[in-house]
C-alpha positions as CSV (number, residue, x, y, z in Angstrom):
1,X,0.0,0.0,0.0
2,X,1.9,3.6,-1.1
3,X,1.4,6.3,0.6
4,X,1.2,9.7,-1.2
5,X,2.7,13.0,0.3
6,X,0.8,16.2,-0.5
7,X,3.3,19.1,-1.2
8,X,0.6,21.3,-2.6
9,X,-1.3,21.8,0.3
10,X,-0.5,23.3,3.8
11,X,-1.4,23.9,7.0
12,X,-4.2,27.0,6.8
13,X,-3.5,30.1,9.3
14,X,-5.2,29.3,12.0
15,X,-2.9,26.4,12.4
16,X,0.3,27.9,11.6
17,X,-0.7,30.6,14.7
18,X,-1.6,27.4,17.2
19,X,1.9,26.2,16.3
20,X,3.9,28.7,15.9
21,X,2.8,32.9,16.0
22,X,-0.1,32.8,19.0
23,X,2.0,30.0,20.9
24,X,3.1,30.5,23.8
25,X,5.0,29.2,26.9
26,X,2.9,28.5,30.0
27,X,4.4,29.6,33.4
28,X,0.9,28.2,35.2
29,X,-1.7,25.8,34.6
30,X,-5.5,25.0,35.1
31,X,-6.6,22.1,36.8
32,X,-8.2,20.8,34.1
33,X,-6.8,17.3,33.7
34,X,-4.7,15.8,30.9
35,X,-5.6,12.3,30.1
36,X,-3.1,9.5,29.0
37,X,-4.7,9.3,26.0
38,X,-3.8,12.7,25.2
39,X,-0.4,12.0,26.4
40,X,-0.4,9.1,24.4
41,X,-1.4,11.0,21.2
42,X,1.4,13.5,21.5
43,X,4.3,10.7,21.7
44,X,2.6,9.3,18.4
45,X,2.3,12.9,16.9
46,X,6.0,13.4,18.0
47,X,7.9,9.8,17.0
48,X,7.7,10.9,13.3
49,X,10.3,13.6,13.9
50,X,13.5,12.9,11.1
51,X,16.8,12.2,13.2
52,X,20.1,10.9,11.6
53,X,20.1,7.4,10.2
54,X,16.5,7.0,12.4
55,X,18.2,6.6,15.6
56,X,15.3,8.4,17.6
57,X,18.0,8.7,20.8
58,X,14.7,10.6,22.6
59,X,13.0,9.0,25.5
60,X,9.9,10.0,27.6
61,X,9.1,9.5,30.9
62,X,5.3,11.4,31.7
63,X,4.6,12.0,35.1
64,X,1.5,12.7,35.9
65,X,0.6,11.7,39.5
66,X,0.9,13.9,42.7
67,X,3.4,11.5,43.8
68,X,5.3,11.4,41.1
69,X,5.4,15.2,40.5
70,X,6.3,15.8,44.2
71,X,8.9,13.4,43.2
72,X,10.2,15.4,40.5
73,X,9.7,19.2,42.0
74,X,12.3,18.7,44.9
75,X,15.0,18.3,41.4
76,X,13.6,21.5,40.2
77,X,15.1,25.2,40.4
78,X,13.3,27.2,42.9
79,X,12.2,29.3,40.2
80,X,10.3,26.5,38.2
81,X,8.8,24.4,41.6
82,X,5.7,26.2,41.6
83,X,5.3,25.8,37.5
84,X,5.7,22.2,37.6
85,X,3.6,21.2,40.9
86,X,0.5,23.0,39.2
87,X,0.5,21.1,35.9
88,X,-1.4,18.4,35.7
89,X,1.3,16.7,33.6
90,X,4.8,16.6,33.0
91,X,7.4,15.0,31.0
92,X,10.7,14.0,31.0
93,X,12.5,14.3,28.2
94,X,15.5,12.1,28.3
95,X,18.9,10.8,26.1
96,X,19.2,7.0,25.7
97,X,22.8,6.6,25.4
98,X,22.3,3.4,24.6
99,X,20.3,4.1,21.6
100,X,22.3,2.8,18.9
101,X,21.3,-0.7,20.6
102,X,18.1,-0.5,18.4
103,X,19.9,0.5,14.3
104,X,19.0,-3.3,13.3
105,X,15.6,-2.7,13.6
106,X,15.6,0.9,13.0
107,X,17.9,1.0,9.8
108,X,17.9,-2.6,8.8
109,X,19.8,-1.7,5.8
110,X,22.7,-0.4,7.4
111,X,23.1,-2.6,10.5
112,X,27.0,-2.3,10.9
113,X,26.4,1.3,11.6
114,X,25.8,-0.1,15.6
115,X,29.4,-1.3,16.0
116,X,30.9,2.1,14.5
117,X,28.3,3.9,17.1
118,X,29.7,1.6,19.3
119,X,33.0,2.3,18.6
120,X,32.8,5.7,18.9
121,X,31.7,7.3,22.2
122,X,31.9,11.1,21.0
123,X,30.7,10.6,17.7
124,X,27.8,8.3,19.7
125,X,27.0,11.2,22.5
126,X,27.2,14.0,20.1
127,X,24.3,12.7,17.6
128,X,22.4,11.6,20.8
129,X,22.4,15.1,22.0
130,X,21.9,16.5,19.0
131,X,18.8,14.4,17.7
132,X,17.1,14.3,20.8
133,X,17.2,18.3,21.3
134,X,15.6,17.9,17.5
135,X,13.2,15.4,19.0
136,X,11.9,17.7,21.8
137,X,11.3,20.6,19.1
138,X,8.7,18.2,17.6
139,X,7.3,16.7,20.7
140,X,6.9,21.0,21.8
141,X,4.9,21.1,18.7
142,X,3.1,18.0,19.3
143,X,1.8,19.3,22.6
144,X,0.4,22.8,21.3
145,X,-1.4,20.6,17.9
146,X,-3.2,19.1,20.3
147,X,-4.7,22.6,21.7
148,X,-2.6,21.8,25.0
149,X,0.0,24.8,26.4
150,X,3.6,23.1,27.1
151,X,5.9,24.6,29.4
152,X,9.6,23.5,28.3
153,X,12.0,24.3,31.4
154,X,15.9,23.5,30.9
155,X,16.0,25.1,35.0
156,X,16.5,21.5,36.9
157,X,19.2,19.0,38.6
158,X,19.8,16.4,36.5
159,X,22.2,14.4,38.6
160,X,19.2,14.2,40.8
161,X,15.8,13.3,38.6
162,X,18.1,11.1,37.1
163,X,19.0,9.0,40.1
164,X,15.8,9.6,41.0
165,X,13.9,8.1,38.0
166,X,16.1,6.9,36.0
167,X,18.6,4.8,38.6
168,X,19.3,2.0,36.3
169,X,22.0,4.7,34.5
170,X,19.7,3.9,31.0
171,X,18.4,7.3,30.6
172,X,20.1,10.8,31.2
173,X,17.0,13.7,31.3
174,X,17.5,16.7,28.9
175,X,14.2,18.6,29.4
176,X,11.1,18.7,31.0
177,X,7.9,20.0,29.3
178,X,5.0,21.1,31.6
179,X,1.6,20.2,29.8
180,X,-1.9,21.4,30.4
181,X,-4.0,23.9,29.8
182,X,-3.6,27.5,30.3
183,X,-3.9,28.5,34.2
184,X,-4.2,32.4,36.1
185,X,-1.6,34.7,34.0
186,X,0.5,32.2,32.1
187,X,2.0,34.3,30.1
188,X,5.1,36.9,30.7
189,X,5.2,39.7,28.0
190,X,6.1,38.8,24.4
191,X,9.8,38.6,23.7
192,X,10.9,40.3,20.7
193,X,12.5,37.7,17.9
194,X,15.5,38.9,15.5
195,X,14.2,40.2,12.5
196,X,15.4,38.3,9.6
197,X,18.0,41.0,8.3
198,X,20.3,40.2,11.3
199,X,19.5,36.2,11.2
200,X,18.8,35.2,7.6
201,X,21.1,35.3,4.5
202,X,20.5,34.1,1.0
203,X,23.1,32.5,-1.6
């Protein structure tokens, strides 16, 4: 069964704004609840994102209990505590190291390319870093398509969620994206972007 791409046709403006120009960061969150089947949908919206060689390196851990998110807000910066206890769900985003593990099923064309990984512990952290950080852009994206606010928070001990969910060593956390809906004043003033004179060039 093929499967036909559309390149004539795109998303209309009311999308593009959800996405991307009326999108914005959530600092607090109602107590509306987020359902796993929500959370469930935004993984499957955001597993489709293009990494190198389809070595998806991205993992996700969603907490979304009290005890769990009491869990998680003694690892975050004083700043971002109050942010995190209030949304009804959180995730983890995290860096398999280990992710190269999975290229025979993954890129079952190419499966030598798991003993180079293997063989190469920069080259192997650098394009876990690198494709997960891509990954997270996607699964931000996936959030907001679903008419949810995310909150994405770099402001946290890693050392310590780590050991505290992840104490096998398998997972090393990058970022964790509040999710919910909109709370009381959950958003600071618009930032000003570059225009594209000072950050686009053309050849």
């Amino acid at each position: 069964m093929s499967h036909a791409i559309s390149t004539g046709r795109g998303l209309d403006e009311a999308a593009r704004a959800l996405l991307y120009t009326e999108a914005r960061t959530a600092n607090s969150f109602a107590p509306t609840p987020v359902s796993d089947e929500e959370l469930a949908q935004i993984w499957e919206l955001a597993r489709w994102a293009p990494t190198a060689a389809n070595t998806q390196p991205l993992r996700v851990l969603f907490v979304r209990t009290d005890e769990g998110r009491a869990r998680l807000v003694e690892h975050m910066n004083e700043g971002n505590r109050a942010k995190t206890a209030s949304a009804p769900a959180v995730a983890v985003l995290a860096v398999d190291p280990r992710f190269h593990d999975h290229i025979p099923a993954l890129l079952p064309f190419r499966p030598e390319l798991r003993d180079v990984f293997e063989a190469n512990e920069p080259m192997r952290k650098h394009t876990g870093d690198f494709n997960a950080a891509l990954q997270a852009g996607y699964f931000i994206l996936a959030v907001r398509s679903l008419g949810l606010a995310a909150g994405p928070m770099a402001g946290f001990d890693a050392d310590g969620i780590d050991k505290e969910f992840f104490p096998d060593g398998q997972w090393h956390s990058t970022l964790v994206v509040n999710i919910g809906h909109p709370g009381e004043n959950p958003w600071f003033d618009r930032l000003p972007r570059l225009d594209p004179e000072e950050s686009v060039s053309w050849a």
